[in-house]
C-alpha positions in Angstrom: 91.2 168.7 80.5 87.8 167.1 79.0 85.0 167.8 81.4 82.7 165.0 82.6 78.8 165.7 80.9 76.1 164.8 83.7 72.4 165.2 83.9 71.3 167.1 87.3 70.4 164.1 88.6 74.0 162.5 88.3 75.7 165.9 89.5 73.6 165.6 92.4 74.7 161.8 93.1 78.2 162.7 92.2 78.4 165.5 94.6 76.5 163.7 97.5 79.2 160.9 97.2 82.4 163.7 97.2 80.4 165.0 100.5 80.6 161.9 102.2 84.5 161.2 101.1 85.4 164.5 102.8 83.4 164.0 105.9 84.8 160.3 106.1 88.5 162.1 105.7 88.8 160.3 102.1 89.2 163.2 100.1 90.7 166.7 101.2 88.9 170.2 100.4 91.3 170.7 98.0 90.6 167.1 95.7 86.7 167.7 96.4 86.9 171.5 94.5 89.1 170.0 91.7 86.5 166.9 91.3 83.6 169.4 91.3 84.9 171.6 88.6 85.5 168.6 86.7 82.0 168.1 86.1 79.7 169.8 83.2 75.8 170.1 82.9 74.9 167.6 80.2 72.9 169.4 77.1 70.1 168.1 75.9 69.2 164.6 76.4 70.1 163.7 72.3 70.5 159.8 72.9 66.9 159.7 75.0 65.7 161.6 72.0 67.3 159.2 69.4 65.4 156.0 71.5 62.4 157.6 71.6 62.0 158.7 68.0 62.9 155.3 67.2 60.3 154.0 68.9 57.9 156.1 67.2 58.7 155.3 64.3 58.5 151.6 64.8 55.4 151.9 66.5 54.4 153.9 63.5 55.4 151.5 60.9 53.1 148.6 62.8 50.6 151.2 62.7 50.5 152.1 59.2 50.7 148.1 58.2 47.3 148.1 60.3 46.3 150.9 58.8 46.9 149.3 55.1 44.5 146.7 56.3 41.7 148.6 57.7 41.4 151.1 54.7 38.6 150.6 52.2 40.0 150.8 49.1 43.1 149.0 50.1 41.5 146.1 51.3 39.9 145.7 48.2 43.0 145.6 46.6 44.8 142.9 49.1 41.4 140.9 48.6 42.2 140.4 44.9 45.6 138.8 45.8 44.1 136.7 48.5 44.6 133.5 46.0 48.4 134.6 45.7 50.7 131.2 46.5 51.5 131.9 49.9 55.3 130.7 48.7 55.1 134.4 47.1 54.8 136.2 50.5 57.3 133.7 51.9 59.5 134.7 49.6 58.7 138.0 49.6 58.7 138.7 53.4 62.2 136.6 53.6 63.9 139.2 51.4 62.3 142.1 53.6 64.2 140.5 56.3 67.1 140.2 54.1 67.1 143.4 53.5 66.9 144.8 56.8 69.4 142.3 57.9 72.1 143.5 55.6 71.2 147.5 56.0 71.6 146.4 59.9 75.0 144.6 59.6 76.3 147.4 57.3 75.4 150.1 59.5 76.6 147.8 62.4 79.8 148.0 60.4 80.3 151.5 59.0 78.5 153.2 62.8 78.8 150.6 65.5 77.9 153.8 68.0 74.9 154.0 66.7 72.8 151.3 68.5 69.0 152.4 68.5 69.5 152.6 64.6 71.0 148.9 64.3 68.5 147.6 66.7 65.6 149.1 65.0 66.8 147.9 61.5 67.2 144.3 63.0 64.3 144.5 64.9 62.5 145.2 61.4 64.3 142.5 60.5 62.7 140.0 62.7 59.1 140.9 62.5 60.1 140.1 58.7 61.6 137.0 59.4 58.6 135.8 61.7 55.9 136.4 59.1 58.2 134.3 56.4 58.3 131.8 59.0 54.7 131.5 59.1 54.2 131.1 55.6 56.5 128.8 55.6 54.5 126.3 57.8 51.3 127.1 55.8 53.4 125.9 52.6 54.8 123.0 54.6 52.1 122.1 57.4 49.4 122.9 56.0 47.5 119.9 56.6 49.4 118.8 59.8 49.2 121.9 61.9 52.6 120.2 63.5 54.8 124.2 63.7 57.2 123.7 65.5 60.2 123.0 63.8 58.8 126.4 62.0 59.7 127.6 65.1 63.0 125.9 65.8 63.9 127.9 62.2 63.4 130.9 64.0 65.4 130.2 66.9 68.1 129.2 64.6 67.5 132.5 62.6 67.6 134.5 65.6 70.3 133.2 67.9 72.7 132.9 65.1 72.1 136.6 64.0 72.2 137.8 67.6 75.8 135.8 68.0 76.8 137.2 64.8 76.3 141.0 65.7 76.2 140.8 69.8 72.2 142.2 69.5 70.9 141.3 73.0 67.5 142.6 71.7 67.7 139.4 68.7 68.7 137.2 72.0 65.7 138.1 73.6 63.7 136.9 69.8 65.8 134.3 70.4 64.3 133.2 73.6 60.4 134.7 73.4 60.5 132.3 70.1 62.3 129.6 72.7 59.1 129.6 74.6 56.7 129.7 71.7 58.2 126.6 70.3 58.4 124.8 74.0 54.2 125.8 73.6 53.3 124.8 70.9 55.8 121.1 71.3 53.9 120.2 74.6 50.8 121.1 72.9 51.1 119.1 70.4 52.1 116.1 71.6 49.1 116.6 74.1 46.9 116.2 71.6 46.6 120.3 71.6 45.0 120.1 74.5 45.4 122.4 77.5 47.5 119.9 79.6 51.0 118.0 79.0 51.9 115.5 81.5 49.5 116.8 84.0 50.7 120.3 83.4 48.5 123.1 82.2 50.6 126.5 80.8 51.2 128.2 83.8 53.1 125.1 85.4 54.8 124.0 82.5 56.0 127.5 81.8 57.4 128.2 86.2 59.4 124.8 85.1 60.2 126.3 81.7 61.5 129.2 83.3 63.6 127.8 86.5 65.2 125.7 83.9 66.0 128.8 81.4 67.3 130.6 84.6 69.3 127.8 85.9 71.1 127.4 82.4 71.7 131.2 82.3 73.2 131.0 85.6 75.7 127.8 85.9 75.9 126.9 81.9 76.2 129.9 80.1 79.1 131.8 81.9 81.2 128.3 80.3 79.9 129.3 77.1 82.0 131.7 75.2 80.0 131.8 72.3 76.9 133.3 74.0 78.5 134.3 78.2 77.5 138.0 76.4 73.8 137.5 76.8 74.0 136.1 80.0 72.2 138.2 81.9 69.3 138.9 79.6 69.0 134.7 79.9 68.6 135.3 83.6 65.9 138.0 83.2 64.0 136.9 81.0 64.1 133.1 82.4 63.0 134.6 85.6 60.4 136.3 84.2 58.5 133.5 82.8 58.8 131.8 85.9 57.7 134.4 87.7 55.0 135.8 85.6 53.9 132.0 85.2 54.1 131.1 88.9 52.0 134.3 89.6 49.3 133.1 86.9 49.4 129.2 88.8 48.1 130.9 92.1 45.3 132.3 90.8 44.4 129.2 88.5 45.9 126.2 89.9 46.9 123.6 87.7 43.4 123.7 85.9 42.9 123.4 82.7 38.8 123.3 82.3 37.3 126.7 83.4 34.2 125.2 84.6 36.3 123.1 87.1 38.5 126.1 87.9 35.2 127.9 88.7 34.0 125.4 90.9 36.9 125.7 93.0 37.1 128.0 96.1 40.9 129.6 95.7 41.6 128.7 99.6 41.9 125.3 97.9 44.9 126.8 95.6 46.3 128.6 98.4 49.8 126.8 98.0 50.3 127.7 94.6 50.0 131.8 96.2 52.4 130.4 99.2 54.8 129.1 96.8 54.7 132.5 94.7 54.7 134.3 97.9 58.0 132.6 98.9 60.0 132.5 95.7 59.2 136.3 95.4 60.8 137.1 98.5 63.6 134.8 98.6 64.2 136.2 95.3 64.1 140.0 96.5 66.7 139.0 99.7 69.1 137.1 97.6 69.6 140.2 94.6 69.7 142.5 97.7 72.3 140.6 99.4 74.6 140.1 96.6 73.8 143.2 94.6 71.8 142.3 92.0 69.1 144.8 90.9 67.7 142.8 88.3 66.8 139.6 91.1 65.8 142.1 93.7 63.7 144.2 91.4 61.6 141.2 89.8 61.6 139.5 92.9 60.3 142.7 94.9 58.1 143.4 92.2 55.9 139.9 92.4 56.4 139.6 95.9 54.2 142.9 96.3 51.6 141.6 93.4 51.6 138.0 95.1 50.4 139.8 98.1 47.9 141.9 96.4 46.1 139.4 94.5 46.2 137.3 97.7 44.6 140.4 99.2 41.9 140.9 96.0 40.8 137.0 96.3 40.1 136.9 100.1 38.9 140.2 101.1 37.0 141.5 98.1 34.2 139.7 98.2 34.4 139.8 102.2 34.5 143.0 103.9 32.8 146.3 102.9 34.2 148.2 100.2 35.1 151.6 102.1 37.3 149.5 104.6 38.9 147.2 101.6 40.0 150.8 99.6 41.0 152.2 103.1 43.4 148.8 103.9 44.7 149.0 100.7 45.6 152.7 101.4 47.1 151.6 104.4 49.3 149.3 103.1 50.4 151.0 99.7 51.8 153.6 102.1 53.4 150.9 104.4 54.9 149.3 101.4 56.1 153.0 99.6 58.0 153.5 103.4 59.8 150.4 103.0 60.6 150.7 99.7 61.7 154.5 100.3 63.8 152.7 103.2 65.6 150.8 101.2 66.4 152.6 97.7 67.5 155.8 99.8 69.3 154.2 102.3 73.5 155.7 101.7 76.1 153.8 102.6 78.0 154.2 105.8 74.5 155.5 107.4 
């Protein structure tokens, strides 16, 4: 019989939860032995190493592009193609992605195991895709700086490949270049200025976000076409909500930094209430119904809400020994409760 392979940490978990079967008279001695033996110390960590060393490497290939630009001699040599058509490197960074594309659906294909590969090639892919984009709307905008049907392209680009191959890392392309184009739309028909219908960026992008989240959550479970990404929807819509809520407590819905300056934050306080409240109501609703991605985002900015609440109103007030020694004080508070609630078992 094919053993189960398990790190130490799992064989620990696994033989915690056998332990509490037998004491709770679920599982005799006899099971518990058979269950034990069942299970074999995993060898090295090969797919950790396989993410990793993907990573590298793509970090490396941005680096060495850097690189190519910060070299001497090699800048020379771009500088003598600077009058190039820019329709060239639209072409030419459009077959890149092409070719990436195909290598990635092929190896999809031939090796659909093999998913740091894939994701790396399509990831390739997309940077590829995003610079031919932006040549594009040099080529075709050029004089109107109006990019965001550029942008649209991409979406297209990226949600339809995503579909096509079930790559949630494409979907979540998909939705960064979602937000870039809702940006750059409200900017533009705001003259490019900092506010849209009395918005700045940090409010427009909490309503951006409670909108994207609300789709993932009642729409796209009806959608069969894309239910698969559904829950990268939902984290990623929270996250610009929350990430954009937290930025609209500590700016308000200013968009002119002398004003904001002017302004004493007591005066924004509600913006820090609001994030305050969301945070946690967030945190208690994926604890109740189980949901580590809710609980973890919302206990995440519910703990930086309170800190930058605690930065703005105490730093400038109270001597700098007692500030680091609160701080302590409540880290250790907030490390208890978390302890209390990540090792809490079941049945305890």
């Amino acid at each position: 019989m094919k053993k189960l392979d398990v790190s130490k940490h799992e064989r620990e978990i696994i033989e915690d939860a056998i332990k509490h079967w037998q004491e709770q008279s679920l599982l005799d001695a006899e099971k518990a032995k058979v269950l034990q033996a069942n299970l074999d110390d995993k060898g090295f960590e090969w797919g950790m190493l396989a993410r990793y060393a993907f990573w590298i490497a793509l970090a490396s290939l941005i680096f060495s592009v850097v690189s190519l630009f910060s070299d001497g001699y090699l800048s020379d040599l771009v500088e003598r193609f600077y009058e190039t058509p820019n329709v060239v490197f639209c072409l030419g960074f459009a077959a890149i992605a092409v070719f990436f594309y195909a290598l990635g659906f092929r190896n999809k294909a031939n090796n659909p195991d093999k998913n740091f590969s894939n994701e790396t090639l399509m990831l390739a892919g997309a940077f590829a895709t995003a610079a031919s984009i932006g040549f594009l709307g040099q080529i075709l905008d050029r004089n109107e700086n109006h990019y965001t049907l550029m942008f649209l392209l991409s979406i297209l680009i990226y949600g339809v490949l995503a579909v096509k191959i079930k790559s949630k890392l494409l979907w979540v392309f998909t939705l960064v270049a979602l937000g870039i184009w809702f940006a750059t739309e409200t900017a533009y028909h705001s003259n490019w200025g900092f506010k849209f219908w009395g918005m700045n960026y940090p409010l427009r992008f909490t309503i951006f976000g409670a909108l994207l989240t609300a789709f993932a959550y009642f729409i796209q479970p009806k959608l069969k076409s894309i239910d698969y990404f559904q829950s990268t929807s939902f984290v990623v819509g929270l996250l610009y909500s929350m990430i954009a809520l937290w930025l609209l407590s500590i700016f308000g819905n200013y968009s002119d930094f002398d004003k904001w300056s002017s302004v004493r934050q007591y005066e924004i306080f509600y913006w820090g209430l609001l994030g305050i409240g969301v945070s946690l109501g967030l945190a208690i609703y994926g604890m109740k119904t189980k949901d580590h991605a809710a609980r973890d985002i919302g206990f995440v900015f519910f703990i930086l809400n309170l800190y930058t609440r605690f930065v703005e109103y105490l730093w400038d007030n109270i001597n700098r020994t007692i500030f680091f020694l609160l701080l302590a004080v409540s880290f250790w508070f907030v490390g208890r409760w978390a302890e209390s609630i990540w090792k809490k078992k079941p049945g305890v």
